[in-house]
N, C-alpha and C positions, 0 to 999 in steps of 0.2 A: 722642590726647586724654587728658589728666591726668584721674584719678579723686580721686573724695573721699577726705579722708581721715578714716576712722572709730576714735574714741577708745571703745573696750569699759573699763564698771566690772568690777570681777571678783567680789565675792560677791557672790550673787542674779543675775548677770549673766552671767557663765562658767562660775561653780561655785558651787553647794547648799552653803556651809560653815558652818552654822548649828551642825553637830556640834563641830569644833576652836575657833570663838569661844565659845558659853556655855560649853564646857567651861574655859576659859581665864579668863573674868570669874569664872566659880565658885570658879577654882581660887583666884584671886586676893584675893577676898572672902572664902571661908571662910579664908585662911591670914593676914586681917586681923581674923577675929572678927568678921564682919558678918556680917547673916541674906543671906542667898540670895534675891532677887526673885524673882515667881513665872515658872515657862519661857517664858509667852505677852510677858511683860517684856520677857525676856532675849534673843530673838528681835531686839527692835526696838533693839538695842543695833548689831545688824550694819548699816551701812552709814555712822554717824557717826563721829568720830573719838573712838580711846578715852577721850583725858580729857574731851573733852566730856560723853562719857557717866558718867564716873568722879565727876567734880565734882559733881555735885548731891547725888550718894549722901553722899561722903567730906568734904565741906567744902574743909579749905585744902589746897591745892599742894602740898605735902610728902605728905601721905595719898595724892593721887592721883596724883602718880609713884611712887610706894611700890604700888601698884596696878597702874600701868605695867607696874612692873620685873617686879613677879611673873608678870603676865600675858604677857612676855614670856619667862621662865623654861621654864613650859610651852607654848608656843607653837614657842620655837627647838627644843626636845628631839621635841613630837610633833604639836602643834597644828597645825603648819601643814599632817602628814598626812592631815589629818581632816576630807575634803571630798569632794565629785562631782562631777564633770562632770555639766551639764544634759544629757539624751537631745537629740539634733539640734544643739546648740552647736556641737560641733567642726567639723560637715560643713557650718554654714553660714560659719565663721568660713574652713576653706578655701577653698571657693566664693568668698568673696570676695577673698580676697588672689589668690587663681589668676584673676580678673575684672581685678586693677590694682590695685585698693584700697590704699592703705596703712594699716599698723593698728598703734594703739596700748594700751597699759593704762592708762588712767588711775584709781587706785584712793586710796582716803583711808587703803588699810592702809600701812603701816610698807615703804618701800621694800623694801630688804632682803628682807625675805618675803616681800612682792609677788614679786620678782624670783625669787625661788626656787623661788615655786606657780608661775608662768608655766613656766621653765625644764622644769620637769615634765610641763607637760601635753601630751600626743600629738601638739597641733597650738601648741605656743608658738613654734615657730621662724616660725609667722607673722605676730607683732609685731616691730615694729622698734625698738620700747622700752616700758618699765615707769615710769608716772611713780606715785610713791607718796610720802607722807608722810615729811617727815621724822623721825629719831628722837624729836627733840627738841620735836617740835611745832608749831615755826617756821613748816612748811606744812602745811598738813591742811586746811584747808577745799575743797571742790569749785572755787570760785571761783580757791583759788591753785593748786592742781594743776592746772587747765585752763589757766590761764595761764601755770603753769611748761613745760607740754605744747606748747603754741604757742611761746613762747621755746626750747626746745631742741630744735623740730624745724623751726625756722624759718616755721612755719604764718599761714596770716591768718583769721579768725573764718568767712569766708565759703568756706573750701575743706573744713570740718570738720563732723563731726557728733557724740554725744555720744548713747550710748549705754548704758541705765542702770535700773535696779530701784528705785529711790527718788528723792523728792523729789530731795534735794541732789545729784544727775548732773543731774537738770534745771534745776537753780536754778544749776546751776554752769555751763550751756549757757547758759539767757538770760544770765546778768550778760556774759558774753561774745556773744552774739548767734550761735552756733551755734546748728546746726538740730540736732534732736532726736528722739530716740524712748524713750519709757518701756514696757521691756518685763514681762511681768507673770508672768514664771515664780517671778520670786522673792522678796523681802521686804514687798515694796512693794505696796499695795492700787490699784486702776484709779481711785478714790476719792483715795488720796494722789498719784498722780500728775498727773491730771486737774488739780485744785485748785493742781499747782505749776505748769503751764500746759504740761504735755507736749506737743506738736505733733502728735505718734505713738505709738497704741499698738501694740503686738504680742505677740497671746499665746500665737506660739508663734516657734521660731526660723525657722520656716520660712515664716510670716509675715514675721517680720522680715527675711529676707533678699527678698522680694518685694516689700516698702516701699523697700528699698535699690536695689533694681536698676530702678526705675520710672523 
């Protein structure tokens, strides 16, 4: 019997990396002369795609690839060290691949260093790919990433599930009609999730993996 197969977001999802992103918007921002948003801000910066979040601050295009680049500067040197593993993530994330499961990243970060925090982590040899953003922007919403995920792993909406700490893992499930779970260890409030129509909460991973195996 074929199992589901499960797309994990990765910050707020897999990994606490709240420390390597503000410190990267900051670093980008102060080295453009902007003031610094306050930390509770900077926080809700993590799960959207950079210039999304860039543009409002910076105005035109040019500013906020100029933001990009920096942010990227510190990011490729140490940023991308600058995370945790959630307590209980790894052991449920085996549990499930050692069950069948097949398991993906689907994340809005910057391919490339998606691919490289994966690479790293204790238990990354059990995805079967990294879908992430492209550099250039071209793909970043949850919407197209789910559906780049489904095209390259030859998937269909109803074998899948979507897996996520924010609105936009869930918003990126429905527009495709994957099933869902919004889990609440990390960015994301029980309140922002709810209201984007999460199917499933779980707030712990050990929950989460008892909603999967049901």
């Amino acid at each position: 019997m074929s199992r589901d197969v499960l797309f994990f977001d990765l910050d707020g999802t897999l990994i606490d990396s709240a420390a390597g992103i503000t410190r990267c918007v900051a670093y980008a921002l102060e080295r453009m002369q902007q003031p610094l948003p306050p930390a509770d801000e900077l926080r809700r910066w993590i799960g959207p795609s950079l210039r999304s979040s860039f543009a409002p601050l910076l105005g035109d295009a040019r500013r906020v690839e100029q933001a990009v680049a920096l942010y990227r500067e510190r990011f490729e040197a140490v940023g991308w060290r600058e995370h945790a593993v959630y307590p209980g993530i790894g052991d449920q994330v085996r549990a499930l691949h050692a069950a069948g499961h097949r398991l993906a990243v689907v994340t809005a970060k910057n391919e490339p260093h998606a691919r490289r925090i994966v690479e790293h982590l204790p238990f990354g040899t059990c995805f079967d790919d990294v879908i992430g953003a492209t550099p250039d922007g071209t793909r970043s919403d949850k919407p197209q990433l789910v559906a780049e995920a489904l095209r390259r792993l030859a998937l269909q909406p109803a074998q899948c599930w979507m897996i996520g700490d924010r609105r936009m893992d869930i918003e990126g499930a429905r527009h495709h009609g994957l099933r869902n779970i919004g889990v609440l260890w990390g960015f994301g409030s029980r309140e922002e999730l709810a209201a984007a129509g999460a199917a499933h909460l779980a707030d712990t991973p050990a929950e989460l993996g008892r909603l999967l195996s049901r």
